[in-house]
C-alpha positions in Angstrom: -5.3 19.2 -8.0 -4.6 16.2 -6.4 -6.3 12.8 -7.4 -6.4 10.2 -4.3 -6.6 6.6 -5.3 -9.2 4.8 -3.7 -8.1 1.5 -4.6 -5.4 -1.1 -4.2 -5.5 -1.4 -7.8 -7.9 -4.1 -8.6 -10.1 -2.1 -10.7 -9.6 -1.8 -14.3 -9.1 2.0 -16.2 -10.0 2.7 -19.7 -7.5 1.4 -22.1 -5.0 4.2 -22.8 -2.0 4.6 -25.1 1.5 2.6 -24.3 3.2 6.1 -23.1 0.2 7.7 -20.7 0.2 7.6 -17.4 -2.1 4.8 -16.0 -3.0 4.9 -12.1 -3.8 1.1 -12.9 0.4 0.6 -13.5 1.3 3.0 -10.2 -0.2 0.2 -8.0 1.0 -2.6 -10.4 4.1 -1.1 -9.8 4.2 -1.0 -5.9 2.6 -4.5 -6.3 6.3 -5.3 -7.3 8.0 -4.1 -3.8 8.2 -6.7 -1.2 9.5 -6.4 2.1 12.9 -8.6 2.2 11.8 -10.4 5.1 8.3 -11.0 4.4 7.3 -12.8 1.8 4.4 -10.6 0.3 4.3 -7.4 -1.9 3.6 -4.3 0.2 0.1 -3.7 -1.2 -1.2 -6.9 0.4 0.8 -6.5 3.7 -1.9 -2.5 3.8 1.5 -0.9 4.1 0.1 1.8 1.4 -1.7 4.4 3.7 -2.2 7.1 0.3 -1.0 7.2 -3.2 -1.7 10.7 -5.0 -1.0 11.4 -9.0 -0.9 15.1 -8.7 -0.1 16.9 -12.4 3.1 18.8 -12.5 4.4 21.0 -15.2 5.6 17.9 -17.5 3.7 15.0 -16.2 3.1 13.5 -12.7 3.8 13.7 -9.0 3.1 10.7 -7.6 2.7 10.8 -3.6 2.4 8.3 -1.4 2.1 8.2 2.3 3.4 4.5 3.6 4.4 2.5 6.9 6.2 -0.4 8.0 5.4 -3.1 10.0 7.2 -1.8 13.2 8.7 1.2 13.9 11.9 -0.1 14.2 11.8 -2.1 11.0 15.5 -1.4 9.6 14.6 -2.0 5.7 12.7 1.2 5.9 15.1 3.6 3.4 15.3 -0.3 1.2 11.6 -0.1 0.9 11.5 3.5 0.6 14.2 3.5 -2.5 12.5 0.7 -4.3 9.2 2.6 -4.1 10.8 5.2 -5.4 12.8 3.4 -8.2 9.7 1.2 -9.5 7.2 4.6 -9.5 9.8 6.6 -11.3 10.1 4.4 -13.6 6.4 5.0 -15.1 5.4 6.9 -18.2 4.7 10.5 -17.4 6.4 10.5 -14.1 8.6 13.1 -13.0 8.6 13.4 -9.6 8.2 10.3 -6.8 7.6 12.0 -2.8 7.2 8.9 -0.5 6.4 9.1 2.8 6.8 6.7 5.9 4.8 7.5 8.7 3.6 5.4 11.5 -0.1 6.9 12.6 -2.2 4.9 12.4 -0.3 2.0 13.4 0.2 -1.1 11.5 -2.2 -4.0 12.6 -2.4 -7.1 10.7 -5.7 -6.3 10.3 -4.7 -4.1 7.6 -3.1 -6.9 5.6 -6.0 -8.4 2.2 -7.2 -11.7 2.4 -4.0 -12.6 0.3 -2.0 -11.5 2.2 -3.0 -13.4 5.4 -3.2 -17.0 3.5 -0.1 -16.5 2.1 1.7 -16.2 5.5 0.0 -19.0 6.9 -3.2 -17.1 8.8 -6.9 -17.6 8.7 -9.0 -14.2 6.9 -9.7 -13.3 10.6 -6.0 -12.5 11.5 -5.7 -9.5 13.4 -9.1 -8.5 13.5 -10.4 -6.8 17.1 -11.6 -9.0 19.0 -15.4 -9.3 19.1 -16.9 -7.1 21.9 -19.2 -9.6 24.6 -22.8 -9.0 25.0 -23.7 -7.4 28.3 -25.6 -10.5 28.8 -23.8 -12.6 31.6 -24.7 -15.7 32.8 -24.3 -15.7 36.7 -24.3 -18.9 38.7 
């Protein structure tokens, strides 16, 4: 049975002991991984699609489904290994699957808050465009 994260790690677990498994340390942990040529940890940048802890015979799976910021992006097996080094790393962790796929698409939009002040943008970066009223003015 597979347990999908819902957050980005900002919420606090229960205090457990030093050697459990903590979903709070998994996104700590990927909170570590930057992208070489962007300043910014790839949490912030919303290059984390999915992150599962699924419970394997000794401990965990963790899963995670991720993207890049183009398609062409050539740090993708760099990002990819240090996901996969930092995760494995974990108490209770046995097995690291990670996943780059590219639908949906990265937007900026997907980047936090954080994310977007820290490169330089206002919060609205890479947000759609607001649709215009069918009102028109007509002279």
């Amino acid at each position: 049975m597979a347990v999908e994260s819902t957050t980005r790690g900002d919420e606090r677990e229960p205090q457990g002991a030093a050697s459990e498994f903590r979903e709070e340390a998994m996104w700590r942990a990927l909170k570590t991984v930057r992208d070489p040529e962007i300043p910014v940890n790839i949490v912030d940048l919303g290059l984390i699609y999915s992150a599962a802890v699924v419970p394997v015979e000794s401990g965990k799976r963790i899963e995670i489904h991720m993207t890049l910021t183009a398609p062409g992006c050539g740090m993708s097996e760099v990002l990819k290994k240090d996901v996969e080094t930092k995760l494995a790393r974990l108490p209770e962790v046995r097995e690291v699957k990670v996943e780059v796929v590219f639908d949906p698409p990265w937007t900026p939009a997907k980047m936090s808050e954080d994310a977007k002040l820290a490169l330089g943008f206002d919060s609205t970066f890479g947000a759609p465009a607001q649709s215009q009223s069918a009102f028109k003015i007509v002279r």
